[in-house]
C-alpha positions as CSV (number, residue, x, y, z in Angstrom):
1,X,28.3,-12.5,5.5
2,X,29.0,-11.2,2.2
3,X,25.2,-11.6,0.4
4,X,22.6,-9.1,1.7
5,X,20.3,-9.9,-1.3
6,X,16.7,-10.8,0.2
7,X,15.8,-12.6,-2.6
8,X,14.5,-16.4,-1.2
9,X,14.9,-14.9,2.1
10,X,11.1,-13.6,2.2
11,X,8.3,-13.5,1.1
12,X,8.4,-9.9,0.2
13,X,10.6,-10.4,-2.7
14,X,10.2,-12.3,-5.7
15,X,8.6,-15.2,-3.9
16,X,5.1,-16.5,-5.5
17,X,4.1,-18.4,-2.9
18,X,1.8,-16.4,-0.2
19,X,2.8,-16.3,3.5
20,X,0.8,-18.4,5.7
21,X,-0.4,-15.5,8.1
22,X,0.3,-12.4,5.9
23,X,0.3,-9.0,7.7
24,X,-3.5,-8.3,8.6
25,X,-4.6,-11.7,8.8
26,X,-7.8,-12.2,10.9
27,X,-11.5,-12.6,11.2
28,X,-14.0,-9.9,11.6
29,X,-17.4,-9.7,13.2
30,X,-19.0,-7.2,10.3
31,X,-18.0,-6.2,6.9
32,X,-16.8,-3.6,5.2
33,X,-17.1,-2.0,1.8
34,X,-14.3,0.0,0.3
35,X,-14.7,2.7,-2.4
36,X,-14.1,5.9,-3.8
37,X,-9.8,5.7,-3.8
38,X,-8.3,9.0,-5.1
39,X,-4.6,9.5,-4.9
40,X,-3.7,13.5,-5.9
41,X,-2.7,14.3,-7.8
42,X,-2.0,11.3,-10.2
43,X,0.8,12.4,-11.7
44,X,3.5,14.2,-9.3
45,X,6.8,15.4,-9.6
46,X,9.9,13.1,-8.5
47,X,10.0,14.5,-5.1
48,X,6.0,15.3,-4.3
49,X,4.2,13.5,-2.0
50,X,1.1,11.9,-2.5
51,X,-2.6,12.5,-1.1
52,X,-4.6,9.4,-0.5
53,X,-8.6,9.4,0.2
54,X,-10.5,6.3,0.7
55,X,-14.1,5.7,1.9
56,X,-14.5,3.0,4.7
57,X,-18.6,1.8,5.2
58,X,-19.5,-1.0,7.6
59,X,-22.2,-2.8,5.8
60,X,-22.8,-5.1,8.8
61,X,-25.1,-5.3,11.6
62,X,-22.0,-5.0,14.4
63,X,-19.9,-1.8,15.4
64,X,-16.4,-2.9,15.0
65,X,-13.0,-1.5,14.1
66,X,-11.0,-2.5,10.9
67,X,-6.7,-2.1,9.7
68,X,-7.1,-0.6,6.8
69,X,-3.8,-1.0,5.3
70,X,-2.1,0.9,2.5
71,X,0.3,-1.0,-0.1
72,X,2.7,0.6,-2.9
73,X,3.9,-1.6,-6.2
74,X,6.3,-0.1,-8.3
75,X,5.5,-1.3,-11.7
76,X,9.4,-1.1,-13.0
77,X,12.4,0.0,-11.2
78,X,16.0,-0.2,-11.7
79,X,16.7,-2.9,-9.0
80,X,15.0,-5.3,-7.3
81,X,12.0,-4.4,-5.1
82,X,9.4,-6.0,-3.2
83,X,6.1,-7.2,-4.5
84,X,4.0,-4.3,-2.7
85,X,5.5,-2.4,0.7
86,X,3.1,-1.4,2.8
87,X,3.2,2.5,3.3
88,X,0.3,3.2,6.1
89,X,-2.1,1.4,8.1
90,X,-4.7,2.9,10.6
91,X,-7.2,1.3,13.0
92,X,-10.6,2.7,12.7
93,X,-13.7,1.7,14.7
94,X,-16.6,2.4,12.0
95,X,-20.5,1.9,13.7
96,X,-22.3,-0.8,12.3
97,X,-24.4,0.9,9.1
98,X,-21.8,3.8,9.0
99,X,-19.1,5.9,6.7
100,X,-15.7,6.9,7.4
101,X,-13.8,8.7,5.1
102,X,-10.0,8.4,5.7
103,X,-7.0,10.6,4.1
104,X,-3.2,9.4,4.1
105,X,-0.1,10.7,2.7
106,X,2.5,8.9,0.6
107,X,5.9,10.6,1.7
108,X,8.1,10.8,-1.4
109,X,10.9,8.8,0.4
110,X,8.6,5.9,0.6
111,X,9.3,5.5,-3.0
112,X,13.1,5.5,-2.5
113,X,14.7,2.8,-4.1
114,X,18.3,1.4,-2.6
115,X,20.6,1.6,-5.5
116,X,24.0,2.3,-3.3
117,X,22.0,5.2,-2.1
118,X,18.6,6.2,-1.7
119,X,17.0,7.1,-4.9
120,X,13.2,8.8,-6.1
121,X,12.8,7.4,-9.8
122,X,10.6,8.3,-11.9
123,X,7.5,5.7,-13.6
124,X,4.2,4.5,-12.7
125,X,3.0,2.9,-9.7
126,X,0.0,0.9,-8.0
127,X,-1.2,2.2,-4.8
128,X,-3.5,-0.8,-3.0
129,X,-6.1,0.5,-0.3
130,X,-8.2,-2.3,1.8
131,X,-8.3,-4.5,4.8
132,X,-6.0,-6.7,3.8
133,X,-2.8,-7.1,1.4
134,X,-3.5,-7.2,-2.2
135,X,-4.0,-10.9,-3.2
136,X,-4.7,-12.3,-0.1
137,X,-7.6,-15.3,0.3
138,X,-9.0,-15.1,4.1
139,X,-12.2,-16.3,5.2
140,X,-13.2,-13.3,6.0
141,X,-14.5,-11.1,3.0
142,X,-12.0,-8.0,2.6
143,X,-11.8,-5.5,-0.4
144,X,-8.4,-4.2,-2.2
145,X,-8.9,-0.9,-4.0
146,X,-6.0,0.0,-6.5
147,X,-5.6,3.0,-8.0
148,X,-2.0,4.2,-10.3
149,X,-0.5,7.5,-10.5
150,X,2.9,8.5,-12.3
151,X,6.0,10.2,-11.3
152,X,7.6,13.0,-13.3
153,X,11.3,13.8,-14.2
154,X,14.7,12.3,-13.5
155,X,15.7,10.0,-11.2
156,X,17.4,11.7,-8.2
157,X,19.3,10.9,-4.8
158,X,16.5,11.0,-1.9
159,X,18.5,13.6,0.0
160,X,18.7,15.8,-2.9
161,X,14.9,16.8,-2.9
């Protein structure tokens, strides 16, 4: 095999057509209400890692748990990368009428980029926050927070920082 391109090979890349169970997919016996995103700081150096806060609220009459599921979209690069990648995900039971707020961190290397090696470039991104991947229609209602934050200063090999 000579072609390791993943273009047309999933639906990660390129592809405008939504997977049929996307990464999440499910029903829920509450809901939840997302708010309050903050990503610090919003603009960080090529090599700094990012600090994510979100608040999770069950507005529903049922204790249950909920994947809330972390997504990053680089808004230019200088080769081909997915759609969004997820970056985190965590299972949290929330009671029914209650508030969790949740913190994450966004490891600089989970901005690499394969270019013939691993490479931190600077730009702006989107960082997605919710119960679900950004775009997706379920039956069950499901927020996506997005927030964007910009990255600082020359593009670098990974294993340089």
């Amino acid at each position: 095999m000579e072609n390791y391109t993943m273009e047309g090979r999933t639906y990660r890349y390129y592809g405008q057509e939504a997977p049929l169970y996307p990464f999440g997919y499910g029903l829920s016996y509450t809901t939840f209400h997302y708010r309050d995103l903050v990503l610090s700081p919003p603009v960080l150096p090529v090599c700094a890692n990012l600090s994510v806060s979100v608040v999770l609220e069950n507005t529903g009459l049922q204790d249950s748990e909920e994947v809330v599921q972390l997504y990053l979209r680089w808004e230019q690069s200088s080769v081909p990368v997915p759609r969004w990648q997820l970056v985190a995900f965590r299972r949290v039971a929330v009671l029914a009428g209650q508030e969790a707020k949740l913190f994450f961190q966004v490891l600089a290397e989970q901005r690499a980029v394969w270019a013939q090696d691993w490479l931190l470039e600077p730009g702006t991104f989107t960082l997605f926050a919710g119960g679900q991947q950004p775009g997706q229609k379920t039956r069950a209602p499901s927020e996506v927070l997005s927030a964007r934050f910009s990255v600082t200063g020359t593009a670098r090999p990974l294993r340089g920082c």
